[in-house]
C-alpha positions, 0 to 999 in steps of 0.5 A: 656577319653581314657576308652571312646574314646576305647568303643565310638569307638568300640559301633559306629563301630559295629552298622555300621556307617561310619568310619568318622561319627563316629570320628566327634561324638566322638570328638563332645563327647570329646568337650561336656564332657571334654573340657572347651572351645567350640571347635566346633566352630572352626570345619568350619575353620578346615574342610576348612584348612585340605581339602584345601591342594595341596598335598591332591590332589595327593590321587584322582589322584592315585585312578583315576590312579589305577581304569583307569588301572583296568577298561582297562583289563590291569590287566589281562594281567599282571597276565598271563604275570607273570604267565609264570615267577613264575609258576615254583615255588612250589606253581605255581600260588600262585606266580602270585598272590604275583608278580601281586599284587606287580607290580600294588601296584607299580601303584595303591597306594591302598591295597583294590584295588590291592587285589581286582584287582588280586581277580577278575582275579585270582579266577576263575583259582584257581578253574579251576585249582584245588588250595587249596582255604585258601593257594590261596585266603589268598596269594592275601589279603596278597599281596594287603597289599603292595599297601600301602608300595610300592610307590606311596602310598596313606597312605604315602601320608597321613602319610607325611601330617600329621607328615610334613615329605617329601613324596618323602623321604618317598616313597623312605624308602618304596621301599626296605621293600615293595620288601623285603616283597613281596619276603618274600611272595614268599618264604613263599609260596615255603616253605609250598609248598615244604612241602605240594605240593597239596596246590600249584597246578600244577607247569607249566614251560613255553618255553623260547620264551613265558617268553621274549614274556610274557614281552612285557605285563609287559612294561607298567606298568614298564613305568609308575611306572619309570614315576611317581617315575622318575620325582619325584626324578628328580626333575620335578614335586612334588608327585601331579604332578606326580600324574597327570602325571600317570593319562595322562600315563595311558589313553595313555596306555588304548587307546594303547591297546583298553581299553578306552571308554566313559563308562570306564572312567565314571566308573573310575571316579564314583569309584574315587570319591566314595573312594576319599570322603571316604578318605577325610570324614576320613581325616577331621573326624580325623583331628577334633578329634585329635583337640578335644584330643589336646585341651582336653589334652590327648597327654600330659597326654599320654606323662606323663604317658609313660615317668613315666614308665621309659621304654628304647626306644626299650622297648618303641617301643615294647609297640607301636608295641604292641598296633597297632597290638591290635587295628588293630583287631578292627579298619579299617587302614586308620582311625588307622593312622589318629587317633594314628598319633598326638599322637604317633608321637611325642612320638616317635620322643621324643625316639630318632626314626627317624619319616621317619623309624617309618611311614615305620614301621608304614604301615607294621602293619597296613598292619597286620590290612588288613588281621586281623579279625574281620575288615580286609578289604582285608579279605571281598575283597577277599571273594567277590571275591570267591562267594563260601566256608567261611570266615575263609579259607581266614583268615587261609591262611593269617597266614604265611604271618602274620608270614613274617610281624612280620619277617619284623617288628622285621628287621626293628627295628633291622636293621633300615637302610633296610628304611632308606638307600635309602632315606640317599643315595639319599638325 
């Protein structure tokens, strides 16, 4: 079963069929050849159970929220807002990439629009001023993975749906690791830049009146981050409310600044929809093909066999770090979680790990997947952007910053607390 879920998977996936199609074939696969019922006809009542659920409903709000800012132009005034604080930096705008692609994961809940967002407003200064176009490009894919770490994240969202666990305790596990990546970007940067300064550019100090003026620029997405993740510690309103609260916050803040139209909002909605139903095809898709694997009983021979290897709980761990690192070469991020989750989960839990710490562990490999060939997503995003040089300079400049990811993996299984002291202390 598993030898062909493996090539089932990877044959489908490259004669290009959408991700969801492809998890519903391979579960009508698993019904038609190992199963003894007919699970089929329970697809209808699991397609309508898996959709019809409220916390589902904060994922397009998020999406809406994050087009809605997009489409406003506010995104470039955030990056020439940071570009006047980090530029002093060796590697000078490189920084700006990682801090706008940390304030917007703040706000758009998604890696691939994050990393496209800063890609289109960043790429025609690299050539204007003469960066090193693989340290420059690779910074921006890098940082677009922290849209699914820091919260409001979509794929945490996810994650708290499909292993029960709360989304607010979860957003709260993100925030430390996502900041603590983020400057783990940064340093990276400055240190290949100090060694190599012809890769970061010019260095540009601004004047001290410009920075403070610079701020006024960063006030609203500040706001509207404390709006969304405010009233949900507060107690005011569960994460699809503030969902829909960080909508309303953000089209006052279009209309504000003179972002708003009839046209931009048909354009913002559009796109939502076309990722929304993207998501919930692989949400649903999952949901069937882990059905058929549990009734198959697939999890079961899975607990068998790694309970018989006799493995301690960190050697445990490292074989589960190990296989997500593998299949995130060859299998796009959202449909890793929603296929492993069933599985994995509870293996881990029976280890003795904390379910809220392993979904932070979790995103930060499947954030290794965005920037991972041969399917990393924000490797394609950001060559999109660029309209010039090869694929394999995005990929090259993403490497360091691979590097401070598996320094954030071994952290957190070395030091659990970095997710889980401010869920603990909040609680």
């Amino acid at each position: 079963m598993i030898g062909y879920l493996t090539l089932g998977l990877l044959g489908l996936l490259s004669l290009s069929i959408p991700v969801g199609i492809v998890l519903f074939l391979l579960g009508f696969g698993i019904d038609a050849f190992f199963s003894p019922f007919p699970l089929t006809r329970g697809l209808g009542n699991l397609v309508w159970s898996t959709s019809n659920n409220a916390t589902l409903i904060a994922i397009p709000f998020f999406v809406l929220l994050g087009e809605i800012l997009v489409r406003s132009g506010l995104a470039t005034r955030t990056y020439a807002a940071l570009d006047r604080w980090v530029s002093w930096l060796p590697g000078g705008l490189v920084h700006a990439n990682i801090a706008t692609s940390t304030m917007f994961s703040a706000t758009s809940g998604s890696s691939v629009a994050t990393a496209a967002t800063v890609a289109t407003v960043a790429m025609p200064q690299a050539e204007k001023l003469g960066y090193d176009p693989k340290l420059f490009s690779g910074a921006i894919a890098a940082g677009g993975t922290l849209g699914i770490m820091i919260p409001p994240s979509i794929n945490l969202i996810v994650y708290g749906f499909l292993t029960q666990t709360s989304i607010p305790r979860l957003f709260l596990a993100g925030l430390l690791p996502g900041i603590a990546l983020a400057l783990g970007f940064v340093l990276v940067t400055a240190l290949i830049c100090a060694i190599r300064p012809s890769l970061g550019g010019q260095r540009r100090v601004f004047t001290l009146s410009e920075m403070i003026r610079a701020l006024a620029e960063l006030i609203p997405i500040i706001l509207l981050f404390t709006m969304i993740i405010g009233t949900i510690y507060k107690g005011w309103a569960t994460p699809t409310e503030a969902a829909a609260v960080g909508v309303a916050g953000a089209l006052v803040i279009a209309a504000i600044f003179g972002g708003i139209s009839f046209s931009m909002l048909g354009e913002a909605i559009l796109g939502t929809v076309k990722i929304t139903s993207m998501i919930m095809l692989v949400v649903i898709g999952a949901s069937f093909l882990n059905f058929t694997l549990a009734s198959a009983g697939i999890g079961r021979e899975l607990q068998d066999f790694l309970g018989g290897l006799g493995l301690s709980p960190l050697a445990f761990m490292m074989v589960i770090v190990v296989i997500y690192i593998v299949l995130g070469f060859f299998i796009e991020t959202l449909s890793l979680m929603v296929v492993t989750i069933p599985i994995i989960v509870p293996l881990v839990i029976e280890q003795g790990y904390d379910p809220i710490w392993f979904g932070i562990l979790m995103i930060v490999l499947i954030e290794m997947a965005l920037i991972t060939p041969p399917v990393g997503l924000n490797l394609y995003v950001v060559q999109g952007a660029r309209k010039s040089g090869t694929m394999s300079e995005v990929m090259l400049g993403t490497l360091p910053y691979i590097a401070a990811m598996l320094a954030m993996v071994v952290a957190l299984i070395a030091f659990p607390q970095i997710a889980l002291y401010l869920p603990d202390a909040l609680q």
